[in-house]
py3Dmol code that shows the C-alpha trace and the ligand (Angstrom):
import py3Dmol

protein = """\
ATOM      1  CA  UNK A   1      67.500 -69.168 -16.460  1.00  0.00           C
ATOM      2  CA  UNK A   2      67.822 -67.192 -19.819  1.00  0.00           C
ATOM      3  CA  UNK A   3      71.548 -66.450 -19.271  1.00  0.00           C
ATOM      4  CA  UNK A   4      72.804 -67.385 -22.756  1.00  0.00           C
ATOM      5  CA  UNK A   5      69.786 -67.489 -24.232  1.00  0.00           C
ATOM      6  CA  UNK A   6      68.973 -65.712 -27.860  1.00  0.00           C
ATOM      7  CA  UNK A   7      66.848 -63.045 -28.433  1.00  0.00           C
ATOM      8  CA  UNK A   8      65.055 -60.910 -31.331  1.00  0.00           C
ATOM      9  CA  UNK A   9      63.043 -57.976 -29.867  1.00  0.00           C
ATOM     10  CA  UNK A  10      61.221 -55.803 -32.118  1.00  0.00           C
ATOM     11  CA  UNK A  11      61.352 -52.390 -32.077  1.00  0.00           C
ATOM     12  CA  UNK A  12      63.941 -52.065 -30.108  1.00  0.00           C
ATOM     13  CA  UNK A  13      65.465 -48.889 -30.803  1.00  0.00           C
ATOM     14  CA  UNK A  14      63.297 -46.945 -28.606  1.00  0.00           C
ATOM     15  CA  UNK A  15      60.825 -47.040 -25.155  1.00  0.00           C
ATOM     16  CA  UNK A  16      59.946 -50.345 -23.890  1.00  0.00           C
ATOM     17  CA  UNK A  17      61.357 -52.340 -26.589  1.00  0.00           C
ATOM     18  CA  UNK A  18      64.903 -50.744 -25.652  1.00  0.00           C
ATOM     19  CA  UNK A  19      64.070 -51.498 -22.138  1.00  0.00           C
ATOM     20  CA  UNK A  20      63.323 -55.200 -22.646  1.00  0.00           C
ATOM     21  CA  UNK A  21      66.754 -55.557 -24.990  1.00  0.00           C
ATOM     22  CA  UNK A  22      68.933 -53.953 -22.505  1.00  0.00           C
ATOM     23  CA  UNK A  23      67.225 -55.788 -19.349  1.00  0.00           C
ATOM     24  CA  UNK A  24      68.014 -58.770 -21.562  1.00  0.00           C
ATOM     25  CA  UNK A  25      71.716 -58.052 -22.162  1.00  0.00           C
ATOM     26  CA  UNK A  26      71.909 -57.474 -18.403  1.00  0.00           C
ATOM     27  CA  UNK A  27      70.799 -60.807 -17.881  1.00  0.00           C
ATOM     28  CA  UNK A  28      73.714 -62.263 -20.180  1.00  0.00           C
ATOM     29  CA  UNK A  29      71.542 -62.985 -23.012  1.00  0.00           C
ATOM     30  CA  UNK A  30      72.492 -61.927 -26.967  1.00  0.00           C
ATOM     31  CA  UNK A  31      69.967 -59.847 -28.902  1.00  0.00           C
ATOM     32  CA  UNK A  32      68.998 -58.724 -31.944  1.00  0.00           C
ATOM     33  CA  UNK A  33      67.865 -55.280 -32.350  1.00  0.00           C
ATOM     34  CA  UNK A  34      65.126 -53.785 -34.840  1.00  0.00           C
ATOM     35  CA  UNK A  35      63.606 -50.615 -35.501  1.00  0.00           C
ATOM     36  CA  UNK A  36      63.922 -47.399 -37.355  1.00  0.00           C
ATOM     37  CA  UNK A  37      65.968 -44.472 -35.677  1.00  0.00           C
ATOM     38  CA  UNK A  38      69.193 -42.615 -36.739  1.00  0.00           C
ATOM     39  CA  UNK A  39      71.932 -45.129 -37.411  1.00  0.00           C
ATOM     40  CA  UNK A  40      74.783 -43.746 -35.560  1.00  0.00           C
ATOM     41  CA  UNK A  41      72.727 -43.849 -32.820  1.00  0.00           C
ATOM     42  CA  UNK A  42      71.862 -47.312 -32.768  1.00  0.00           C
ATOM     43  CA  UNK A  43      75.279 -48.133 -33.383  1.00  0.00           C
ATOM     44  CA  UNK A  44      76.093 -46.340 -30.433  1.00  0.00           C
ATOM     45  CA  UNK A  45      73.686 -48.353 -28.519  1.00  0.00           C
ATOM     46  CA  UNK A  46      74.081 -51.813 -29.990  1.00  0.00           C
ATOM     47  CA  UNK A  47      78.008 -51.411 -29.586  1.00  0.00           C
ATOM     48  CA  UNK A  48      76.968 -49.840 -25.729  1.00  0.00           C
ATOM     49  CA  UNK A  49      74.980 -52.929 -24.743  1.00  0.00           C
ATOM     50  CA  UNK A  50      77.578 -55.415 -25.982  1.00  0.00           C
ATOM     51  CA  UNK A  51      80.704 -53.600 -24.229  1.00  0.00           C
ATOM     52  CA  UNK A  52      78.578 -53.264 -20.925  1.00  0.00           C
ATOM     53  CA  UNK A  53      77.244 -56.519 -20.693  1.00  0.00           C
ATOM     54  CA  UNK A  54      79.832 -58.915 -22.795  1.00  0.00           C
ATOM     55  CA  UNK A  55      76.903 -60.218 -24.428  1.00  0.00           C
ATOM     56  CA  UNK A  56      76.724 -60.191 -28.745  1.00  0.00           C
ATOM     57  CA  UNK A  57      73.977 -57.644 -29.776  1.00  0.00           C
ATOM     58  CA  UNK A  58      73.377 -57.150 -33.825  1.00  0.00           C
ATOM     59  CA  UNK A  59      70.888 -55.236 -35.307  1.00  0.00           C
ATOM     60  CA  UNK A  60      68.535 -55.555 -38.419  1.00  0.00           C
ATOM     61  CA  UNK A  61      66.710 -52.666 -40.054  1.00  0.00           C
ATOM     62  CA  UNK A  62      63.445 -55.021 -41.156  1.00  0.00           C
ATOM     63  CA  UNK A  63      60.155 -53.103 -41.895  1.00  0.00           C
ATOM     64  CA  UNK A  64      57.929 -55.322 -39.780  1.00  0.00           C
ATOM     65  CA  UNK A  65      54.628 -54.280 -42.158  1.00  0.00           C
ATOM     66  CA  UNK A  66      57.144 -55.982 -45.003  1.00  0.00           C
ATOM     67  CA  UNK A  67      56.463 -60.009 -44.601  1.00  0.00           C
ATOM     68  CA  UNK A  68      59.569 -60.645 -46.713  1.00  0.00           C
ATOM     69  CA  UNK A  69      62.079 -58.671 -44.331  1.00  0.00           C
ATOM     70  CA  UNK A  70      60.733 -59.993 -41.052  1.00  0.00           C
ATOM     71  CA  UNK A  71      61.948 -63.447 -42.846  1.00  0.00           C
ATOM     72  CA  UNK A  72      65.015 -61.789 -43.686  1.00  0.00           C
ATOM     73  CA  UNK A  73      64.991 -60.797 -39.679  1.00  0.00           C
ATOM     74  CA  UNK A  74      64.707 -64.007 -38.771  1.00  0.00           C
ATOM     75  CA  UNK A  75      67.075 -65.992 -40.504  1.00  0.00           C
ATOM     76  CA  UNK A  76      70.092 -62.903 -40.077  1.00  0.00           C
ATOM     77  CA  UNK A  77      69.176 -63.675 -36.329  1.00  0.00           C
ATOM     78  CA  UNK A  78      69.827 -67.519 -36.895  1.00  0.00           C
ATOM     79  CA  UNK A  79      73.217 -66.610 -38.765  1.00  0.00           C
ATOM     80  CA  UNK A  80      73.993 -64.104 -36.231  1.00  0.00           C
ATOM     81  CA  UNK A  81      73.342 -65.316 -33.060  1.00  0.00           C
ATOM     82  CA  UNK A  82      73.338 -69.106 -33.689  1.00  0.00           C
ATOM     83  CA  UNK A  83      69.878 -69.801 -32.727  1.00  0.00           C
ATOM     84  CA  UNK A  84      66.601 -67.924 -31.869  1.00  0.00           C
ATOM     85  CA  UNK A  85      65.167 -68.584 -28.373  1.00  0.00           C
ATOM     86  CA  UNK A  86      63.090 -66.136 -27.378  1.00  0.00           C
ATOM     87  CA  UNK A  87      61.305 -63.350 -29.608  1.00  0.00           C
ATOM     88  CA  UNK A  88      59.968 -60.575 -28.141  1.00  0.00           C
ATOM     89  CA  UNK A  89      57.478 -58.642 -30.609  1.00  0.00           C
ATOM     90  CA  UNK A  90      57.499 -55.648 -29.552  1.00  0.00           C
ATOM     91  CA  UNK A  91      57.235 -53.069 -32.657  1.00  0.00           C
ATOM     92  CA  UNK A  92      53.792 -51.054 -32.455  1.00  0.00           C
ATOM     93  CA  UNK A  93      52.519 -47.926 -34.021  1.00  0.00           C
ATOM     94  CA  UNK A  94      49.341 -46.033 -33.143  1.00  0.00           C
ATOM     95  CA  UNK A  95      46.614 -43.299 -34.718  1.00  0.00           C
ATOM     96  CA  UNK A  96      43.926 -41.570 -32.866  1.00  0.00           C
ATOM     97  CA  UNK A  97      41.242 -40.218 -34.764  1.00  0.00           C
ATOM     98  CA  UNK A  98      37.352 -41.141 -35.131  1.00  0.00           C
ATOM     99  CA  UNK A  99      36.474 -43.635 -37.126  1.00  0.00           C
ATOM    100  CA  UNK A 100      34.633 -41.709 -40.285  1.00  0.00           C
ATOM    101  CA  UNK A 101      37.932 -39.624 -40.791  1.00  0.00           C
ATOM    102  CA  UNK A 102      40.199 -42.576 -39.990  1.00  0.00           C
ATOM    103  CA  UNK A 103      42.333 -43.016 -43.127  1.00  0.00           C
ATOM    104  CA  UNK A 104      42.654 -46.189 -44.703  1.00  0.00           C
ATOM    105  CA  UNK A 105      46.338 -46.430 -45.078  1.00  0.00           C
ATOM    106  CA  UNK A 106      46.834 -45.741 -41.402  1.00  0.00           C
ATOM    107  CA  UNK A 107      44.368 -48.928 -40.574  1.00  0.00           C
ATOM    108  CA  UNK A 108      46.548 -51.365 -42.686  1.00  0.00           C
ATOM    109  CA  UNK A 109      49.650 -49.645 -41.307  1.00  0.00           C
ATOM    110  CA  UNK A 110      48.679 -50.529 -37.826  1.00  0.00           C
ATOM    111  CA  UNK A 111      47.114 -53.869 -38.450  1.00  0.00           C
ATOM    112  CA  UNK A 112      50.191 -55.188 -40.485  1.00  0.00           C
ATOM    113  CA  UNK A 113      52.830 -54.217 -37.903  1.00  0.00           C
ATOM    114  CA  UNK A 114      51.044 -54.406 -34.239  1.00  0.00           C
ATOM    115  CA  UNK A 115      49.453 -57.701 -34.877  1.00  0.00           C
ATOM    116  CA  UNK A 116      50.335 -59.672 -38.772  1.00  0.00           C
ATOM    117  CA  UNK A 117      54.046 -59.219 -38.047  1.00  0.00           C
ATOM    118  CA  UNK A 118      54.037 -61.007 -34.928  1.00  0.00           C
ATOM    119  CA  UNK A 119      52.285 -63.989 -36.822  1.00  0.00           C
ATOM    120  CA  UNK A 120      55.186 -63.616 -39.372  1.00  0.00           C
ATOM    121  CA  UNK A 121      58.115 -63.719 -36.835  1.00  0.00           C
ATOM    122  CA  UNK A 122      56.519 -66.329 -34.593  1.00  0.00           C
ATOM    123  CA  UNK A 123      56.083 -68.797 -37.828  1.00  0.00           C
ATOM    124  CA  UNK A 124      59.549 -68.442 -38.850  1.00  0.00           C
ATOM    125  CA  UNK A 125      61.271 -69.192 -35.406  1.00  0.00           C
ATOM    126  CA  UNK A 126      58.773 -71.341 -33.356  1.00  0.00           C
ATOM    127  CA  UNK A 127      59.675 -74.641 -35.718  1.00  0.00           C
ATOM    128  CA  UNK A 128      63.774 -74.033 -34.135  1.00  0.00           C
ATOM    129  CA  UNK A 129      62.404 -73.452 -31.036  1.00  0.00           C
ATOM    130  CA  UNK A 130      59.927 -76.908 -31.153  1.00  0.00           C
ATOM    131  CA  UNK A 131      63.312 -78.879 -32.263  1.00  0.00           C
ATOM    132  CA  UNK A 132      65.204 -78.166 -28.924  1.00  0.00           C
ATOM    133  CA  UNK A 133      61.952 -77.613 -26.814  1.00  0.00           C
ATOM    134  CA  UNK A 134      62.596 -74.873 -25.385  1.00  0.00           C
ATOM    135  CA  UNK A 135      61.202 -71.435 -26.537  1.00  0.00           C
ATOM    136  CA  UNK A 136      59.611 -67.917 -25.265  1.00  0.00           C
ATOM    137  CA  UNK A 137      57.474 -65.812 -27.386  1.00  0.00           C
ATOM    138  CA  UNK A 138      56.350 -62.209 -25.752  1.00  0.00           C
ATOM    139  CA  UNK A 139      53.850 -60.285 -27.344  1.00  0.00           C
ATOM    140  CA  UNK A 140      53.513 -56.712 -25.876  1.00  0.00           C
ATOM    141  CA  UNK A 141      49.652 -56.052 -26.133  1.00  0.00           C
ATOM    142  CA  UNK A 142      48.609 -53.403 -24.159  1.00  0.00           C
ATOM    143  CA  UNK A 143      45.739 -52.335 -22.056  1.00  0.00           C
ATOM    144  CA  UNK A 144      43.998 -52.045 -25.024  1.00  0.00           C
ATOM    145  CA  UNK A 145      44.045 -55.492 -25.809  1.00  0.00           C
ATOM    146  CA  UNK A 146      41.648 -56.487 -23.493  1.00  0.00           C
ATOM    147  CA  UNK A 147      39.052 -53.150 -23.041  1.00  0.00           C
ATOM    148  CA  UNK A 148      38.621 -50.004 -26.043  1.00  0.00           C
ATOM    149  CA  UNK A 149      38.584 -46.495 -25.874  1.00  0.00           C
ATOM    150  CA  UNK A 150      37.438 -44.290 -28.614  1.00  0.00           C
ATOM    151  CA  UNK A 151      39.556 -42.808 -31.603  1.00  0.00           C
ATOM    152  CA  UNK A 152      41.424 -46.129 -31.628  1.00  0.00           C
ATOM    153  CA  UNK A 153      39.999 -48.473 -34.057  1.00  0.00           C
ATOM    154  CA  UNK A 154      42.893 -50.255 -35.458  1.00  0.00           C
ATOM    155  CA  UNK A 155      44.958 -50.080 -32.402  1.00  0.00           C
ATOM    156  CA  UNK A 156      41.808 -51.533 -29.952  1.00  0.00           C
ATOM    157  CA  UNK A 157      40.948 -54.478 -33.000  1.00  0.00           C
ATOM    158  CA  UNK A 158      45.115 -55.230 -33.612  1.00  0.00           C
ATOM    159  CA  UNK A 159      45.651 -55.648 -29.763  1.00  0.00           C
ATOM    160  CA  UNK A 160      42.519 -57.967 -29.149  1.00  0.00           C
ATOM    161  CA  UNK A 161      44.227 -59.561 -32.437  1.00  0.00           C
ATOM    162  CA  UNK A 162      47.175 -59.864 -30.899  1.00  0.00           C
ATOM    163  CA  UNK A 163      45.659 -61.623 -27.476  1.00  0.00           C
ATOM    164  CA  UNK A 164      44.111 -64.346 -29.916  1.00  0.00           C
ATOM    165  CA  UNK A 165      47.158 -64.756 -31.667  1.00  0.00           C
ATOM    166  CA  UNK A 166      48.876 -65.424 -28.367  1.00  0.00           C
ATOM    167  CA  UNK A 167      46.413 -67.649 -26.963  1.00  0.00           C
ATOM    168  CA  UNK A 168      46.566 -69.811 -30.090  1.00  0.00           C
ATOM    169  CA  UNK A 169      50.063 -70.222 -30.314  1.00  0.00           C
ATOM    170  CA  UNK A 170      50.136 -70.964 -26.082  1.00  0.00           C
ATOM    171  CA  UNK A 171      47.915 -73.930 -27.169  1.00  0.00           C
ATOM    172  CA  UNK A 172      49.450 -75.179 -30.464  1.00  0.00           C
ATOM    173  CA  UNK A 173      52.844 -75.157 -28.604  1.00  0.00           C
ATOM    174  CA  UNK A 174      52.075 -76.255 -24.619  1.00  0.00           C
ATOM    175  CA  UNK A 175      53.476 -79.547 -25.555  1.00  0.00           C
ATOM    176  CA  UNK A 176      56.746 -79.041 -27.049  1.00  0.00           C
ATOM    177  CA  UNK A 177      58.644 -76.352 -23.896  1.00  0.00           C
ATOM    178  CA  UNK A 178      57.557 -73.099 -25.750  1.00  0.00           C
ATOM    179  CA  UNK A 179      55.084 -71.041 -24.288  1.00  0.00           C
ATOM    180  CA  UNK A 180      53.639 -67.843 -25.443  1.00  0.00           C
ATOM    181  CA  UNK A 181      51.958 -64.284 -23.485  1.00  0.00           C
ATOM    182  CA  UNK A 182      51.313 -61.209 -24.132  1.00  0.00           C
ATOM    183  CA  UNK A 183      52.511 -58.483 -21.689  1.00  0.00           C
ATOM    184  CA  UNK A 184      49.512 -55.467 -21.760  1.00  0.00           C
ATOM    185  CA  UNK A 185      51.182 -52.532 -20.542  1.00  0.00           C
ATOM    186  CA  UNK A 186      48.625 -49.345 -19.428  1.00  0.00           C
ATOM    187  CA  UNK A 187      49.927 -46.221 -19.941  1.00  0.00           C
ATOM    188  CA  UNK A 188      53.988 -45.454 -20.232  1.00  0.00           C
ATOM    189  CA  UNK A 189      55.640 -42.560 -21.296  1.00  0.00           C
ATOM    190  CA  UNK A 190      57.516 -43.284 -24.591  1.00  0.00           C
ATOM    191  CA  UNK A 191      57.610 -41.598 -27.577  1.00  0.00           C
ATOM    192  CA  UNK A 192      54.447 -43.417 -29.044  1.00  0.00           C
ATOM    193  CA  UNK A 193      52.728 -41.553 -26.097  1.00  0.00           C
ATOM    194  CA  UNK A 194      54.233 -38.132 -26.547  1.00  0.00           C
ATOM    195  CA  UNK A 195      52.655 -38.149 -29.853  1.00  0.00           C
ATOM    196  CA  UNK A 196      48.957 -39.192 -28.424  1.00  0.00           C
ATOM    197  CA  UNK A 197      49.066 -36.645 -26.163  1.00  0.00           C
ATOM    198  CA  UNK A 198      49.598 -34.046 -28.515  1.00  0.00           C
ATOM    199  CA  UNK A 199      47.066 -35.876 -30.784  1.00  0.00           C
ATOM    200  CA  UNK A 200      44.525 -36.457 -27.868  1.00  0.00           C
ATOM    201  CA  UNK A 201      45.034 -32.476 -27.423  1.00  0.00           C
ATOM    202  CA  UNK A 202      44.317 -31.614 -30.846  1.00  0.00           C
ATOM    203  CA  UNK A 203      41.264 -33.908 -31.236  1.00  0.00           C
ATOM    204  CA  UNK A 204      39.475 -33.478 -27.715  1.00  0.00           C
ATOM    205  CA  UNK A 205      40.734 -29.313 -28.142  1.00  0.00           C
ATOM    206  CA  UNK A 206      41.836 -29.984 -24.523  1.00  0.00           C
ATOM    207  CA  UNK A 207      45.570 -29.082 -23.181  1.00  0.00           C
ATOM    208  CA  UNK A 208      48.412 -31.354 -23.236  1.00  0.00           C
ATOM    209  CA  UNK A 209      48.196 -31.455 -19.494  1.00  0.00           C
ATOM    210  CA  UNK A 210      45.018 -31.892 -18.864  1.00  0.00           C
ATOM    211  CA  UNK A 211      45.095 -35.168 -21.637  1.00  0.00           C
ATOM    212  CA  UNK A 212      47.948 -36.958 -18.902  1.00  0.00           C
ATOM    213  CA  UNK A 213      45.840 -35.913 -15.692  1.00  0.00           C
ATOM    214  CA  UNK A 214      41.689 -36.007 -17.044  1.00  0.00           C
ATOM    215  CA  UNK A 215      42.060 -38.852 -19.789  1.00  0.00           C
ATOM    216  CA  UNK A 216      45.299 -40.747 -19.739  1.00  0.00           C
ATOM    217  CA  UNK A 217      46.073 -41.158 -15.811  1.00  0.00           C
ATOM    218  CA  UNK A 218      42.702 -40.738 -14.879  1.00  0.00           C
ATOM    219  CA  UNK A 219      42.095 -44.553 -15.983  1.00  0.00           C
ATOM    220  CA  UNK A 220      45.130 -45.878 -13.981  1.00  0.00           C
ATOM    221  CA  UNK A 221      44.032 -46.027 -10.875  1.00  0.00           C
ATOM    222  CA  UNK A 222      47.420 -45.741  -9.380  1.00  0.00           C
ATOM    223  CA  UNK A 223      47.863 -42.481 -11.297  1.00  0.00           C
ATOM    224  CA  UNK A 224      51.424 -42.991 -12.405  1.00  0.00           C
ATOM    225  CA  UNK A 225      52.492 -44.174 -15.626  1.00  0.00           C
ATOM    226  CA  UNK A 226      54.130 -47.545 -15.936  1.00  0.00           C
ATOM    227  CA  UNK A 227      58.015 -47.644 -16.766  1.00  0.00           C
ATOM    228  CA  UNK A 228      59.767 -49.274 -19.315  1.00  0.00           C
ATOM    229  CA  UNK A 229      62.064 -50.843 -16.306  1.00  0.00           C
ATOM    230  CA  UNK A 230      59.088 -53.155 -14.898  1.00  0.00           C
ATOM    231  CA  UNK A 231      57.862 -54.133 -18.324  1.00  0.00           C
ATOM    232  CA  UNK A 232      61.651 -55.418 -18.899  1.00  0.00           C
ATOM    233  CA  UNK A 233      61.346 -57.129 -15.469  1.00  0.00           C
ATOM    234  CA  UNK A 234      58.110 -58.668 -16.529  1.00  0.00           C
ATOM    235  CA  UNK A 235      59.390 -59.696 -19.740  1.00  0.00           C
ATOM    236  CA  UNK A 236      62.425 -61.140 -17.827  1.00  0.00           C
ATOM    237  CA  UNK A 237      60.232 -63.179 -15.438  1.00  0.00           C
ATOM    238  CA  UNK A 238      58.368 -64.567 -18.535  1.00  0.00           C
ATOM    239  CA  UNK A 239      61.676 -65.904 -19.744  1.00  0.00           C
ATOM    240  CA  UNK A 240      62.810 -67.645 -16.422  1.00  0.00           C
ATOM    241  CA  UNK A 241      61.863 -71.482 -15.585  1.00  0.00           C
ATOM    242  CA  UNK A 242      59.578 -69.845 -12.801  1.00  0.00           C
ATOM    243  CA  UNK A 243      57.105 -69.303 -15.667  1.00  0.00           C
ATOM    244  CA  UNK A 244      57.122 -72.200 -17.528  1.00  0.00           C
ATOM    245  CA  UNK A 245      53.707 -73.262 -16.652  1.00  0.00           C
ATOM    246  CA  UNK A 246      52.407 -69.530 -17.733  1.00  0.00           C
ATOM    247  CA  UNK A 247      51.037 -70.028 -21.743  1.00  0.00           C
ATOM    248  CA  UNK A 248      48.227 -68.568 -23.807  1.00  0.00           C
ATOM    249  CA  UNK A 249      47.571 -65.652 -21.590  1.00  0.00           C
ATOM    250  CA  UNK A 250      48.011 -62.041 -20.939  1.00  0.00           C
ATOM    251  CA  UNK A 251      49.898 -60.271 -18.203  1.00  0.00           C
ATOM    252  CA  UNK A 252      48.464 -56.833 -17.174  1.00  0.00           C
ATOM    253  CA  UNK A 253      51.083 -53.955 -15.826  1.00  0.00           C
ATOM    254  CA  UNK A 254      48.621 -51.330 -16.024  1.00  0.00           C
ATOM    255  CA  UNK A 255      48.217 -49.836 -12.420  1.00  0.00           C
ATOM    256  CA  UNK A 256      45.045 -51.206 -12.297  1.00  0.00           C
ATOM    257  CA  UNK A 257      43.186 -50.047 -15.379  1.00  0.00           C
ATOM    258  CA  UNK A 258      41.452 -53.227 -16.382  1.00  0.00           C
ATOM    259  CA  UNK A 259      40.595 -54.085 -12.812  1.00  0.00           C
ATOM    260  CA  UNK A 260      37.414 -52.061 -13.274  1.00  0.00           C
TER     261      UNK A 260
END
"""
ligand_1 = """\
44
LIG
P 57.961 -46.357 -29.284
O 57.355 -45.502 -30.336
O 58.866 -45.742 -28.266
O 58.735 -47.584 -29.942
C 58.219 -48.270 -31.048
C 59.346 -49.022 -31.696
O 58.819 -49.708 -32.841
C 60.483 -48.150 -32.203
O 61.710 -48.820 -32.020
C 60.186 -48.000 -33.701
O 61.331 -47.730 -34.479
C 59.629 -49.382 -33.966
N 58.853 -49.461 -35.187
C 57.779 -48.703 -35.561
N 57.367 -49.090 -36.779
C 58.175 -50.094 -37.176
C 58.259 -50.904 -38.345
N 57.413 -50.758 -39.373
N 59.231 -51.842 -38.394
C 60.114 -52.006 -37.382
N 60.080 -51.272 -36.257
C 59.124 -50.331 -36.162
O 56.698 -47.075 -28.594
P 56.545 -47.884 -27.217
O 55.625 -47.104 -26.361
O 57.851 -48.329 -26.680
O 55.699 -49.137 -27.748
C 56.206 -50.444 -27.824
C 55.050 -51.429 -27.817
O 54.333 -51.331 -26.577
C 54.023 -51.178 -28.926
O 53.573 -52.412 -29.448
C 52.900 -50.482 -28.191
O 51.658 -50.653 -28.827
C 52.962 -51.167 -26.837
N 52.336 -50.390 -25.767
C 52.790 -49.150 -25.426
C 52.149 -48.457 -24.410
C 52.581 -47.086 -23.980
O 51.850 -46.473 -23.171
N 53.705 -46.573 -24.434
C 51.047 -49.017 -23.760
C 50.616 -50.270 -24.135
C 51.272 -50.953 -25.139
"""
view = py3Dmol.view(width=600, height=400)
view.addModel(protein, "pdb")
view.setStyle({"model": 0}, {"cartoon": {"style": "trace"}})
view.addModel(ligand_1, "xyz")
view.setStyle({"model": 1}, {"stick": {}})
view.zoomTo()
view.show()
């Protein structure tokens, strides 16, 4: 089980990243935290965690679109924690907006951290984790991963990206204890999704409410939005012996949306 286990999640100071950390505490394993946020307050929670759960939680600041600091991520995780057995990548961003006004800085913003940082943390902790055989890598996708919607170039192509990445990896590693998923959440209320409602609002000239009941839930068919607690529980699962034989593929927690 992945009681004592090592973890880095990224993006971790908020929604489900914060839910997969704190699930992971829970389950006696150490973490490291990322992500931006006020720094009291992730004191408060890194300190939280560790008193609650008597597990060691540190946190790094890394910018995941910065190759050089998710290095720096990985080895302070190696000094910190002793070793790195699972990583959890996690950090995403997101922009809505049709494609001829889509601004160029926003594309390699979202293709550097939802999908080339994952390939950055992966290569330097999956050598450790091939060593002592025995290592989980999590990618959160998302329903958009495997079907697009419109306004959402770089988010739909740095999703799919990320379900190749995770497929290759599953394969390059089967042999050596590691295996590799994504997780492709549907829609969950976190702060990334406050802001595309308001954004969906703006660009469709529709109201905030009708965005969560006419576009966002009416694609889920079970019409609720998926919580942060059963993405940490499916995250958990993916850590467990149970799911050793599970590689190279994607896990959908989106009430149905893909099923279509
Ligand atoms: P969120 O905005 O609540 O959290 C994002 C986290 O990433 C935060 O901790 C933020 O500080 C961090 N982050 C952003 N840019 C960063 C950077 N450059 N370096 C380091 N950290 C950075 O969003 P969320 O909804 O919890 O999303 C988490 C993941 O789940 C993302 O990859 C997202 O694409 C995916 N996802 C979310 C949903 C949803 O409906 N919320 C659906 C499918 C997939």
């Amino acid at each position: 089980m992945p009681k004592g286990k090592n973890a880095i999640v990224t993006g971790s100071t908020s929604g489900i990243g914060l839910g997969i950390a704190s699930a992971f505490c829970e389950a006696g394993m150490n973490v490291m935290l990322n992500g931006f946020g006020d720094a009291e307050k992730i004191e408060s929670v890194r300190a939280g965690l560790e008193a609650d759960h008597g597990v060691t939680v540190r946190y790094n600041s890394a910018d995941m679109s910065k190759p050089d600091q998710i290095r720096d991520l990985a080895e302070y995780a190696k000094a910190e924690l002793g070793q790195v057995d699972v990583v959890v990548n996690n950090a995403g961003i997101q922009h809505v907006e049709i494609i001829e006004d889509f601004p160029d800085e926003k594309w390699d913003a979202i293709i550097s951290i939802n999908l080339t940082a994952a390939f950055h943390l992966i290569k330097h902790t999956v050598k450790d984790m091939k060593a002592r055989k025995w290592g989980r890598i999590i990618n959160l996708a998302s329903a958009h991963g495997l079907v697009a919607s419109p306004f959402k170039s770089a988010y739909v192509a740095s999703k799919h990206g990320v379900i190749g990445l995770t497929k290759v990896v599953g394969l390059e590693y089967a042999e050596d204890g590691i295996t590799c998923n994504a997780i492709c959440p549907g829609w969950v209320k976190t702060g990334l999704v406050e802001q595309q409602i308001a954004d969906q609002a703006r660009t469709t000239g529709i109201s905030e409410e009708n965005v969560i009941r006419d576009v966002m839930l009416a694609g889920q068919p079970t019409k609720e939005f998926v919580t942060v607690e059963q993405l940490a529980a499916t995250a958990l699962f993916l850590c467990s012996d149970g799911a050793a034989s599970i590689t190279g593929t994607s896990i959908s927690v989106d009430g149905g949306w893909t099923a279509r």
